[in-house]
N, CA, C, O and CB atoms as a CASP TS submission, in Angstrom:
PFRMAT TS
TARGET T0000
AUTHOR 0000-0000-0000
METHOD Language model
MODEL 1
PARENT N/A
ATOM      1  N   UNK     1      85.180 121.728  95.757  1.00  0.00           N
ATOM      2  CA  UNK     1      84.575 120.731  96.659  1.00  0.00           C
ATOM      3  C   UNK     1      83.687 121.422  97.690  1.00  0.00           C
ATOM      4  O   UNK     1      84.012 122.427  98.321  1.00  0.00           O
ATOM      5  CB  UNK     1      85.673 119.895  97.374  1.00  0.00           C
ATOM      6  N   UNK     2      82.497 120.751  97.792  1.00  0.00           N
ATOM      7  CA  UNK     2      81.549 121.860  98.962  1.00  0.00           C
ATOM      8  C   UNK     2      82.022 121.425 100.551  1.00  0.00           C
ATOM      9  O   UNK     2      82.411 120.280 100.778  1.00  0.00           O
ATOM     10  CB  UNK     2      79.431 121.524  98.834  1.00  0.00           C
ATOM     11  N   UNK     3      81.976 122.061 101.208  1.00  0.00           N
ATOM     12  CA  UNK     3      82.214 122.165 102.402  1.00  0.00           C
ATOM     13  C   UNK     3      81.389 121.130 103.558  1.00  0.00           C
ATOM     14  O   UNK     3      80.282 121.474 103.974  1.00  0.00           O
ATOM     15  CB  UNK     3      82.004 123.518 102.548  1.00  0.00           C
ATOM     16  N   UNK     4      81.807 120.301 103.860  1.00  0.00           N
ATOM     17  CA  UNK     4      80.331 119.682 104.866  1.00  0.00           C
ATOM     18  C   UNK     4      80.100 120.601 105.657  1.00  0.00           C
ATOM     19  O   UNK     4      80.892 121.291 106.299  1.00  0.00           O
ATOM     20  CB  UNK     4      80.441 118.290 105.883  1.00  0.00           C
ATOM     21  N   UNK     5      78.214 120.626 105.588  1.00  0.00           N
ATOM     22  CA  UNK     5      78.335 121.406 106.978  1.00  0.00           C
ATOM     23  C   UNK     5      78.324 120.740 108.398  1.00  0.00           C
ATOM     24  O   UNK     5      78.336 119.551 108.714  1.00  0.00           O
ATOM     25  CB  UNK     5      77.225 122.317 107.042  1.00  0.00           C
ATOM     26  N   UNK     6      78.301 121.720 109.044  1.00  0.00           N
ATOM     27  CA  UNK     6      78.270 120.885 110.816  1.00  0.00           C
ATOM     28  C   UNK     6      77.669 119.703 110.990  1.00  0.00           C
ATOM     29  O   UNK     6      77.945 118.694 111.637  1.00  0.00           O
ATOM     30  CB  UNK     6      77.442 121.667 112.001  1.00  0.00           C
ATOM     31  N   UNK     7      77.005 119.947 110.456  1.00  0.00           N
ATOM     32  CA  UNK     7      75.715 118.649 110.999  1.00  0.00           C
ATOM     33  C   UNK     7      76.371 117.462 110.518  1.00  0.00           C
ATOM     34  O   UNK     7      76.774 116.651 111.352  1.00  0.00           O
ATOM     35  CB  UNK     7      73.888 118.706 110.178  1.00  0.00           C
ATOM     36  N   UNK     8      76.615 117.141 108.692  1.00  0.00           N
ATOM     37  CA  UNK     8      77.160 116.184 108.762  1.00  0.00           C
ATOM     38  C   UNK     8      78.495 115.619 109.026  1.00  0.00           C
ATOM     39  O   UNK     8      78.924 114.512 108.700  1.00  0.00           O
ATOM     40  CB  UNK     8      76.872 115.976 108.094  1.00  0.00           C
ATOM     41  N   UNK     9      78.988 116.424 109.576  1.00  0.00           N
ATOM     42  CA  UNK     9      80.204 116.850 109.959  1.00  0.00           C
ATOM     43  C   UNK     9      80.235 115.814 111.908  1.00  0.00           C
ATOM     44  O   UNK     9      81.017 115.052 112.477  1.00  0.00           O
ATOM     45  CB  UNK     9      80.163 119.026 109.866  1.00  0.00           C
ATOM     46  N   UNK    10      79.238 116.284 112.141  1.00  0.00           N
ATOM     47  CA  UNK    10      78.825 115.604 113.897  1.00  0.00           C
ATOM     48  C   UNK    10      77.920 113.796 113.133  1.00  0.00           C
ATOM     49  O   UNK    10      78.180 112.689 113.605  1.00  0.00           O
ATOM     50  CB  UNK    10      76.928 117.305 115.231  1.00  0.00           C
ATOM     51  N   UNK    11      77.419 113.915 112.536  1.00  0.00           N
ATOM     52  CA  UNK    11      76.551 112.938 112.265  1.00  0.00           C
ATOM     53  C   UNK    11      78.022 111.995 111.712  1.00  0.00           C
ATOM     54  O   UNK    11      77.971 110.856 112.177  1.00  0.00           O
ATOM     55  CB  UNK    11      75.097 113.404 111.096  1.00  0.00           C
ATOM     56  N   UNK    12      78.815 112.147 111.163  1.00  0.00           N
ATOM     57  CA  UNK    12      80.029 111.205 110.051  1.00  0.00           C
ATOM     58  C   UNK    12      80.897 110.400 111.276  1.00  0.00           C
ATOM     59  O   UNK    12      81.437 109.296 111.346  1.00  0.00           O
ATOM     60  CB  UNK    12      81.444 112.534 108.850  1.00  0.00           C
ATOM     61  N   UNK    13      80.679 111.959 112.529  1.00  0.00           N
ATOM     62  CA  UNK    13      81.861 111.381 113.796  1.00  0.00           C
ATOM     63  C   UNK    13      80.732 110.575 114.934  1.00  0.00           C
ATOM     64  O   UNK    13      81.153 109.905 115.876  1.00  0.00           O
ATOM     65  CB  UNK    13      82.932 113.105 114.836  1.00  0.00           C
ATOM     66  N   UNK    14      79.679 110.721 114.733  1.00  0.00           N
ATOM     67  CA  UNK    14      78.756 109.586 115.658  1.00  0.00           C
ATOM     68  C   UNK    14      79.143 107.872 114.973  1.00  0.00           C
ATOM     69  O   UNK    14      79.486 106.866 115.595  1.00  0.00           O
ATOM     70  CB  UNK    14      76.644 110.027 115.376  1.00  0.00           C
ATOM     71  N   UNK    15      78.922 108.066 113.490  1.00  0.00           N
ATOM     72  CA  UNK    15      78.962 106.751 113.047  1.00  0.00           C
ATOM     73  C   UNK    15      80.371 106.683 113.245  1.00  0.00           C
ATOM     74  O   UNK    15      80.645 105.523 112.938  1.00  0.00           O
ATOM     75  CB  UNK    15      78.392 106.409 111.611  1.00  0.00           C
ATOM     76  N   UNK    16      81.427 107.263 113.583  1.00  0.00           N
ATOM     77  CA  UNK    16      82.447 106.541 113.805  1.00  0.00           C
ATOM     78  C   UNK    16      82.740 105.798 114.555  1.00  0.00           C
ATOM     79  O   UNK    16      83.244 104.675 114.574  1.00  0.00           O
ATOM     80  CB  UNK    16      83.086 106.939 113.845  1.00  0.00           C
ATOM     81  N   UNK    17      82.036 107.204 115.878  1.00  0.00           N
ATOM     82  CA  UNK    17      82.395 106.681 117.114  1.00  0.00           C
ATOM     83  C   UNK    17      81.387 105.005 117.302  1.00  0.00           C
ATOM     84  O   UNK    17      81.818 103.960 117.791  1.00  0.00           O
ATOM     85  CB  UNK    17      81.994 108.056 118.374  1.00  0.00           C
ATOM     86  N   UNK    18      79.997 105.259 116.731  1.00  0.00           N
ATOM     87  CA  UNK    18      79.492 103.894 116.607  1.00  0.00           C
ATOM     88  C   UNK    18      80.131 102.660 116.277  1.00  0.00           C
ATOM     89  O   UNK    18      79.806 101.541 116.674  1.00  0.00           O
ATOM     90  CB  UNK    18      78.688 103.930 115.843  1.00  0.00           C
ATOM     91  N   UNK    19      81.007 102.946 115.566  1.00  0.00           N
ATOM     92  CA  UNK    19      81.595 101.578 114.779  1.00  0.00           C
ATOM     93  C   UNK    19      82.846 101.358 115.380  1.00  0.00           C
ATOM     94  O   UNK    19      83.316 100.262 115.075  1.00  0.00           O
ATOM     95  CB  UNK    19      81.832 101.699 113.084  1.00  0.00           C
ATOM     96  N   UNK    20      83.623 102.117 116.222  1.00  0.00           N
ATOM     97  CA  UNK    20      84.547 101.918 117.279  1.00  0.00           C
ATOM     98  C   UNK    20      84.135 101.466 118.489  1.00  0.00           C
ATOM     99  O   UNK    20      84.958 100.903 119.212  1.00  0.00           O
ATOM    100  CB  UNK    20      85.156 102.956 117.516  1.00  0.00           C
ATOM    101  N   UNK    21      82.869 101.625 118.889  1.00  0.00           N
ATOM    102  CA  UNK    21      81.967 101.125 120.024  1.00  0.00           C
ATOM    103  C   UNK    21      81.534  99.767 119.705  1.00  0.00           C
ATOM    104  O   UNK    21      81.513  98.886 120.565  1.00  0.00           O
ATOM    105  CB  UNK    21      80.698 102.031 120.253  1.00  0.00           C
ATOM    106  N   UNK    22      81.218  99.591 118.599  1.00  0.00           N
ATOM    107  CA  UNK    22      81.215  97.888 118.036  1.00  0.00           C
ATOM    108  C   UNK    22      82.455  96.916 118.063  1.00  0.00           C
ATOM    109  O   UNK    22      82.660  95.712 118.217  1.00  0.00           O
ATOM    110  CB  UNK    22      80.889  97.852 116.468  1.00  0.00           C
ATOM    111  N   UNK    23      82.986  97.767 117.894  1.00  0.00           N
ATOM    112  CA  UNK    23      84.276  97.195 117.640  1.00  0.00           C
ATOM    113  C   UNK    23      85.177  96.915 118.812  1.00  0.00           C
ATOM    114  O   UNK    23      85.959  95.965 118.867  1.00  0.00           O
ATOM    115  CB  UNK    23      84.953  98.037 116.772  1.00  0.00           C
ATOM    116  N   UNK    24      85.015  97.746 119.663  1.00  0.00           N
ATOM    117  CA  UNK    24      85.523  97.951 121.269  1.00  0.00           C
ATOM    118  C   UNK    24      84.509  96.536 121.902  1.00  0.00           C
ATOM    119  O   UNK    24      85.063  95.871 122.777  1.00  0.00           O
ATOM    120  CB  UNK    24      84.961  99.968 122.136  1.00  0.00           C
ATOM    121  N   UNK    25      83.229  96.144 121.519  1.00  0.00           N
ATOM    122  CA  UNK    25      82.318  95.599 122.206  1.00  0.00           C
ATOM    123  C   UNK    25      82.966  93.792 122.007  1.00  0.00           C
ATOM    124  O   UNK    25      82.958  92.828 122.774  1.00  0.00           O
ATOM    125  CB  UNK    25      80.662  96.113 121.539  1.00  0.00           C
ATOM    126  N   UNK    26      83.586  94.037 120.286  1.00  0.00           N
ATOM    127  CA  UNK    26      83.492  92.985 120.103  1.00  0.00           C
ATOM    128  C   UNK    26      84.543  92.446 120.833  1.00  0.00           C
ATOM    129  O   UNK    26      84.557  91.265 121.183  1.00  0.00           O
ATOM    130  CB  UNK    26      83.374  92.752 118.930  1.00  0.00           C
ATOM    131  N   UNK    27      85.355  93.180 121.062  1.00  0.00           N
ATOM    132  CA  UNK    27      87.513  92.799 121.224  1.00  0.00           C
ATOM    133  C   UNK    27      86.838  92.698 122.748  1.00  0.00           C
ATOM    134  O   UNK    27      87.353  91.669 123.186  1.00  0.00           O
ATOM    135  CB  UNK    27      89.434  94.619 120.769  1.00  0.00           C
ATOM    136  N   UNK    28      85.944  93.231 123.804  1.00  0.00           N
ATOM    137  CA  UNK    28      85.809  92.685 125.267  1.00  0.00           C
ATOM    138  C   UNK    28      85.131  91.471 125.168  1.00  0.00           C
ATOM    139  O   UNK    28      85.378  90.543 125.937  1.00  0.00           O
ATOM    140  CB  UNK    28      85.033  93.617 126.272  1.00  0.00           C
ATOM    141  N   UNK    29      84.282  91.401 124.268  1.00  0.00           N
ATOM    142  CA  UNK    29      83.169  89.752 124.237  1.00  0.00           C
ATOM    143  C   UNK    29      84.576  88.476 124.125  1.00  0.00           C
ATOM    144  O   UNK    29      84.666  87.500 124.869  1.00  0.00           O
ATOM    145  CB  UNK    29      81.692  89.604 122.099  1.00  0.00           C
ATOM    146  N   UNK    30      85.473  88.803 123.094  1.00  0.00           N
ATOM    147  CA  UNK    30      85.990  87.905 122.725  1.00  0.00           C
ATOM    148  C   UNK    30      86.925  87.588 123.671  1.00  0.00           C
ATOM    149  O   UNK    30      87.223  86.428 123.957  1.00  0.00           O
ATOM    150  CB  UNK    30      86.341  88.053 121.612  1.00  0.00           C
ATOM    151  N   UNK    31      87.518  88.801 124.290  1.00  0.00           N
ATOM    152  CA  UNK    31      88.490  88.431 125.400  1.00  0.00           C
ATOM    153  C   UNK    31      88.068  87.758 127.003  1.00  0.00           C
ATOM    154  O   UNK    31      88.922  87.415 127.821  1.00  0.00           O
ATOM    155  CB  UNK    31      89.181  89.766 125.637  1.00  0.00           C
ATOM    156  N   UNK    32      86.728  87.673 127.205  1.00  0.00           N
ATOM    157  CA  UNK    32      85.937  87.505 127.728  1.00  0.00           C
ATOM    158  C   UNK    32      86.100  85.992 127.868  1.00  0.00           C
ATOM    159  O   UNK    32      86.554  85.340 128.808  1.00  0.00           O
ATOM    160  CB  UNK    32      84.952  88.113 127.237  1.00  0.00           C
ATOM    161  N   UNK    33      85.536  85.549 126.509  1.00  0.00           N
ATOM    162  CA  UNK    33      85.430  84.143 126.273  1.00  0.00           C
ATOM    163  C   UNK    33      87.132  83.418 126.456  1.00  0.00           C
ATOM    164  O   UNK    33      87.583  82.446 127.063  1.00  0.00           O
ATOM    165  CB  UNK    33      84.699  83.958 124.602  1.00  0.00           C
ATOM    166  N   UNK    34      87.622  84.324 125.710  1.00  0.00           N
ATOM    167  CA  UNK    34      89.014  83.455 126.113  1.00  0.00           C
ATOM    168  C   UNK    34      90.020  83.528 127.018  1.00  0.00           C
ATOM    169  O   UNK    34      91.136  83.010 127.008  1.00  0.00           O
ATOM    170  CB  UNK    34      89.735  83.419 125.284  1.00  0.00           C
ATOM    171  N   UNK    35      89.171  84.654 128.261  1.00  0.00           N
ATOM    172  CA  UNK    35      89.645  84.658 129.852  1.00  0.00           C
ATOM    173  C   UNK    35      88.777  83.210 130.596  1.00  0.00           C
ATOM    174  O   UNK    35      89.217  82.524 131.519  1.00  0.00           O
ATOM    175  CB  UNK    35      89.040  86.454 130.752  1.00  0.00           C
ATOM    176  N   UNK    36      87.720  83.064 130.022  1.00  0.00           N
ATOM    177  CA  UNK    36      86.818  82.022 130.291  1.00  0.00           C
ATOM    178  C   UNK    36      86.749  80.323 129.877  1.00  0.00           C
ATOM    179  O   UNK    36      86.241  79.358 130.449  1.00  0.00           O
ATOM    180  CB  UNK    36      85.827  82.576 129.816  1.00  0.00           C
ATOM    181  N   UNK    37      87.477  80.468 128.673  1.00  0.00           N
ATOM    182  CA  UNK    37      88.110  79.292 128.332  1.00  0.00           C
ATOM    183  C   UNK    37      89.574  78.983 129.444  1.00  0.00           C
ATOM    184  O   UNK    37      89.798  77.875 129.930  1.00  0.00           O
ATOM    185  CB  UNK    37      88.501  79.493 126.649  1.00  0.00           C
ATOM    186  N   UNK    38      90.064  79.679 129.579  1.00  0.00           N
ATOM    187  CA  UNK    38      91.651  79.670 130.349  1.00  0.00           C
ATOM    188  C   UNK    38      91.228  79.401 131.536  1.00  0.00           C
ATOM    189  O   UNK    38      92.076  79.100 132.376  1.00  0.00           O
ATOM    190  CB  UNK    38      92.667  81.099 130.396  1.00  0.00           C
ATOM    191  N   UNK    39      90.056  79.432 131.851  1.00  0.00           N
ATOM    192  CA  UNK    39      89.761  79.381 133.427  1.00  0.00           C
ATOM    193  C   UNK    39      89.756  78.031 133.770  1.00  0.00           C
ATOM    194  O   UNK    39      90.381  77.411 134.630  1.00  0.00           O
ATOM    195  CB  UNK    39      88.367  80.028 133.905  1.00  0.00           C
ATOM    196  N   UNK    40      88.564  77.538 132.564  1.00  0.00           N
ATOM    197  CA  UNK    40      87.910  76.012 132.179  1.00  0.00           C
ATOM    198  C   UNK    40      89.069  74.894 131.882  1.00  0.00           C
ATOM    199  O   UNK    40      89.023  73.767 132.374  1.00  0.00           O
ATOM    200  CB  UNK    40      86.899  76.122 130.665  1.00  0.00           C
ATOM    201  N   UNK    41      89.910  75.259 131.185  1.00  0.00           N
ATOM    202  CA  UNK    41      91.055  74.560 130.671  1.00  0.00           C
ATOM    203  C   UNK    41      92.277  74.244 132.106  1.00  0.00           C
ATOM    204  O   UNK    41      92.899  73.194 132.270  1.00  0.00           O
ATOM    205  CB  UNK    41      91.724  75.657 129.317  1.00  0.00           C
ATOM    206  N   UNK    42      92.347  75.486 132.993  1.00  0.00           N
ATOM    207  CA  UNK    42      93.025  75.258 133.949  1.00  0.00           C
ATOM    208  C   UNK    42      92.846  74.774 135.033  1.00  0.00           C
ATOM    209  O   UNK    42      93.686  74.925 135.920  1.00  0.00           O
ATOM    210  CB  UNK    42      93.382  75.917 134.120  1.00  0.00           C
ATOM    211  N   UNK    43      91.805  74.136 135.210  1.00  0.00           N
ATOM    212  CA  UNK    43      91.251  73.076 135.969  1.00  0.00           C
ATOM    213  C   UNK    43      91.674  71.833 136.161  1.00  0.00           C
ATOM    214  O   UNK    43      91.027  71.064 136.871  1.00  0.00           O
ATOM    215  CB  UNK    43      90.277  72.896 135.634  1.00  0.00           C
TER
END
């Protein structure tokens, strides 16, 4: 098996970290909305 080198090695852990940053973005949007619904509802 060949070895990755560095590079794609840093480039494999950007798209990770990218897609954990999406993913982190989405779980605050959503909690967001449904701190915001609870607000609306408790009125």
């Amino acid at each position: 098996t060949a070895k990755p080198t560095g590079n794609e090695t840093m480039s494999r852990l950007r798209q990770e970290r990218k897609e954990n940053l999406i993913l982190t973005d989405l779980y605050l949007l959503r909690k967001q909305k449904l701190e915001l619904l609870w607000q609306h509802n408790s009125r």
